[in-house]
N, C-alpha and C positions, 0 to 999 in steps of 0.2 A: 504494500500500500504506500503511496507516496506519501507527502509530508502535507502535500494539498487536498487529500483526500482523508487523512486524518479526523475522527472527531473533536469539534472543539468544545470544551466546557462553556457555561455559560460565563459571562466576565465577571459576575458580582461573586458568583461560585471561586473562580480562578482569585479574585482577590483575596477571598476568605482563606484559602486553602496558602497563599503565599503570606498574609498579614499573620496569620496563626502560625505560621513555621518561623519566620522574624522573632515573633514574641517567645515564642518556647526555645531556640535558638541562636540568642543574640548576637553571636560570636559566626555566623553564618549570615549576617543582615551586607555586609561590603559585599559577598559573591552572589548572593540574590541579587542587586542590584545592576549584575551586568547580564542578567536573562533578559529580557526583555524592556524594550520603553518606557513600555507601560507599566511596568515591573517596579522600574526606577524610582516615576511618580507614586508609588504607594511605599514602598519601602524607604526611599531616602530620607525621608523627613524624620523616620526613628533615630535614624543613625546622629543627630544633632539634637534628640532630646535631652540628655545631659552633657556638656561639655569640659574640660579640665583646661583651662588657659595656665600657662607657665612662664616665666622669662627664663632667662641664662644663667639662672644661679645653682641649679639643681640641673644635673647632666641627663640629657631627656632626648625623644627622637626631632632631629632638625627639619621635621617639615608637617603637615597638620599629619595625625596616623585615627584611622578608628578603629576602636577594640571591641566594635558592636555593641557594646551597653552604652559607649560612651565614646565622646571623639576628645584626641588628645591634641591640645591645638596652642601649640607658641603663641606669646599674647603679640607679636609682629603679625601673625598673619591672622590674628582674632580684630585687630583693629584697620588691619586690611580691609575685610568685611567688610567693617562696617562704613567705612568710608566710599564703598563701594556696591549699590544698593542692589543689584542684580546678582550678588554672593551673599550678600548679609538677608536675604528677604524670605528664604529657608529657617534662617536664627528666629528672627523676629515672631515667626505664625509658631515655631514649631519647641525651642529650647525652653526648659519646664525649671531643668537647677543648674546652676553654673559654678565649679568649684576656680578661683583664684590666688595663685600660688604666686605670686609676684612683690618684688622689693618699691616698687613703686605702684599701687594698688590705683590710688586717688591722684595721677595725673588728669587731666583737665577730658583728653581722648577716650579714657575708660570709662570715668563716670558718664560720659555721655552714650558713649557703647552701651551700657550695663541700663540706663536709661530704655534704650530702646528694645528691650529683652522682655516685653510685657504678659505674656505666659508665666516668666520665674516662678516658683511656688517654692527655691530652697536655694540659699545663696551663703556659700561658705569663701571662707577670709582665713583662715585659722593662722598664716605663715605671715601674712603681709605686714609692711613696717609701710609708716608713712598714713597711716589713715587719718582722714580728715572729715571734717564737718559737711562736706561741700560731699560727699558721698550719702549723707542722712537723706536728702531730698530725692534722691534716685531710688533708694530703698523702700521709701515711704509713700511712692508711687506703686511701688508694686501693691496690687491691690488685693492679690492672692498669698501673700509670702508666707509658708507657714514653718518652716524652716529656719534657721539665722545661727551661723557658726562664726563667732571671730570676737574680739574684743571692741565691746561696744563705747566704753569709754571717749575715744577718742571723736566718735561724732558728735560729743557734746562737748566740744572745748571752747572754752569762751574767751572773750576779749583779754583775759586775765589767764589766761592759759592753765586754769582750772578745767578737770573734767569727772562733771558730774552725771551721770547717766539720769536719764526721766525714764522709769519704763511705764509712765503714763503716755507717754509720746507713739501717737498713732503708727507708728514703724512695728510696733507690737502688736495691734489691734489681732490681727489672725494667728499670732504665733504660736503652734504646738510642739516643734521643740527646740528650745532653745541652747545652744553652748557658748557660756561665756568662758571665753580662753584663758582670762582672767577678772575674777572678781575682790578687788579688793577698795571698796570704795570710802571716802574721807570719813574718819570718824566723826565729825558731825552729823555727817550725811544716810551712813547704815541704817540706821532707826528706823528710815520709811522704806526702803528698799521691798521690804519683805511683805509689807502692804500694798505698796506698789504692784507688785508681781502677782501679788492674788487679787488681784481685779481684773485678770483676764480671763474669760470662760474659758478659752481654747487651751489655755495651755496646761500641758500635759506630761512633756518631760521636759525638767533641768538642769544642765549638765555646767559643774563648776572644773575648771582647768588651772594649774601650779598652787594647788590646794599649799603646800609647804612655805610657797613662796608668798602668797596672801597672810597665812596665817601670822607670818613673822611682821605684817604691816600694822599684827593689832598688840595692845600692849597686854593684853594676855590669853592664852588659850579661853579663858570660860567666854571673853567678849565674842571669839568667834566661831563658840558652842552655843550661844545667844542668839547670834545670826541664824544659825542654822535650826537651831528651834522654833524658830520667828518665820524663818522660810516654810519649814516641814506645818506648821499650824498657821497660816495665813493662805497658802496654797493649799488648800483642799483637793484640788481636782488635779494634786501631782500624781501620777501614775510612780514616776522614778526619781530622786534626787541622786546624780551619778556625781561623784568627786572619781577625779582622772589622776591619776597619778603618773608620773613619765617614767618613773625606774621604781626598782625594788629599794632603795633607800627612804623616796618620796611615802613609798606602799608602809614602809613599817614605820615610817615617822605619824602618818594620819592614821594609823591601826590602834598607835598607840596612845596618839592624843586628843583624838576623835573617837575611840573603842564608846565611851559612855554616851555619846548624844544620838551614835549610826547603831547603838543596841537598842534603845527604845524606839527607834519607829522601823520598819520593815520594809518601806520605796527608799529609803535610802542605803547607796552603796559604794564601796570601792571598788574601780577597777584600775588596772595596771596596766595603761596602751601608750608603750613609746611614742615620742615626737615623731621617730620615722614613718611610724606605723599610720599614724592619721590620717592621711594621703589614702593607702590602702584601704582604710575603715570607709573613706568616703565613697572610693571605687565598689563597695561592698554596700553601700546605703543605695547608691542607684542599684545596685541590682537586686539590693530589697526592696525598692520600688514596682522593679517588674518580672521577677521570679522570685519571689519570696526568700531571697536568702535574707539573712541574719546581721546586720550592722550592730556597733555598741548599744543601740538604743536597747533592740532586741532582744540581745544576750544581757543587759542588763534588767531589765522588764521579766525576762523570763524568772531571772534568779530572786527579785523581789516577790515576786507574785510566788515561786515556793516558797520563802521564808515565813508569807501570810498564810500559806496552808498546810504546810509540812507539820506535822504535830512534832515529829522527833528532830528539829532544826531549833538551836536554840536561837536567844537575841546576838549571840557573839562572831554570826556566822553571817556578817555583812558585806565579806570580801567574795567578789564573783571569783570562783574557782580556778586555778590554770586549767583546767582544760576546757571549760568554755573560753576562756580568753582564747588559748592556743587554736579554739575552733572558731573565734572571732576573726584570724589574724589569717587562715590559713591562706593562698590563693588557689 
């Protein structure tokens, strides 16, 4: 039988049948792509749902690459783009979270790039230096963002280069989970934070980052068993409160001086995920996005949710285990 004589499925059937193999196989979405046209137009657009923009300081591959879950894309040819509207016009309909890995984050070309990403629903920072105020306004446009990883701080830095975070400020309104990279804010200022935070419906997990390196900001451990008490009973609707730890020194320093505040309530917990690793864990959040794998949140939420129902798990068992870590981290 020739190839013209072939029968053809019907088109919306041929869709189904390639859109369903994209999704169950992400890592196979770049060679679907080149079967057909028509192919093209339903499949390409996944391929740009989440993005990894990078600069030069972390040794990465030198031209955009995609890994099917996610395109890995130099922030030179991410601002390419967008300067250029017949490349960038796939980002704009179609990019859902955008991870930014860059030493200068809040150049003037970014935040207006980052502007025009009106889909976003999860926007991580975690590495970046240089954040500025002039980023708040991009972020707070996003009108879906439920997401936000990176140190907030810096968007509210004022004329007196004080910075004090509002998490009344509309940039929160949808947030369900949050990581702040670091939380260590002026001791005049702590007091309302934790009130603050629990005035959001949506939000649902967390997550505090250089737990060690904060804690030494206060002048003593109970002020910032306090904090945290104020947090875990003002946040009702936290599913998880995650303290991050970067090495096993950070882990046995907050075991030990934090054992008392992370025994009595059961969402809160320690885990242990290298600075390298975060990068990783995000690669792992978008694909718990679209195949159900397991990101920190996950592994963290699962180990909470046993310790509220395990009869035989006492309070002292707040550290999420190595081997869910080690299966957090695997690739």
């Amino acid at each position: 039988m020739s190839s013209s004589e072939m029968p053809l499925l019907p088109r919306e059937l041929e869709r189904d049948i390639f859109s369903k193999c994209a999704a169950s196989f992400p890592l196979m979405r770049p060679a679907l792509i080149q079967v057909a046209a028509r192919v093209r137009t339903w499949i390409e657009p996944t391929l740009y749902h989440h993005i990894f923009v990078c600069d030069g300081h972390r040794k990465r591959e030198t031209g955009p690459v995609n890994k099917g879950s996610y395109a890995d894309m130099p922030i030179d040819d991410f601002l390419y783009r967008h300067a250029h509207p017949a490349s960038w016009t796939i980002l704009e309909r179609h990019t859902r979270s955008i991870a930014i890995d860059a030493r200068t984050a809040c150049t003037p070309e970014l935040v207006k790039a980052l502007s025009a990403l009106p889909k976003l629903t999860a926007v991580c920072m975690l590495s970046t230096t240089g954040l500025k105020p002039t980023l708040l306004p991009a972020l707070t446009a996003l009108g879906g963002l439920e997401r936000l990883s990176m140190d907030v701080a810096p968007l509210f830095r004022d004329s007196r280069q004080t910075q004090t975070p509002r998490f009344t400020h509309p940039v929160f309104r949808h947030i369900t989970h949050l990581h702040l990279d670091i939380f260590a804010p002026d001791w005049d200022a702590w007091a309302r934070y934790p009130v603050e935070l629990g005035t959001h419906p949506h939000l649902t997990h967390l997550a505090l980052g250089r737990v060690a390196e904060c804690i030494g900001d206060y002048d003593s451990i109970e002020a910032y068993e306090a904090l945290v008490a104020d947090i875990l009973r003002e946040c009702a609707r936290l599913t998880v409160l995650v303290f991050l730890c970067a090495d096993g020194d950070e882990l046995e320093f907050c075991q030990e001086e934090l054992g008392s505040i992370l025994s009595e309530d059961a969402r809160s917990v320690l885990l242990l995920l290298e600075w390298s690793e975060l990068w990783d864990d995000w690669k792992r959040s978008v694909c718990c996005m679209e195949e159900e794998e397991e990101d920190f949140w996950a592994r963290c939420e699962t180990w909470a949710q046993s310790r509220l129902e395990c009869e035989g798990m006492d309070g002292s068992e707040f550290t999420v285990p190595a081997l869910l870590r080690d299966q957090l981290i695997m690739p």
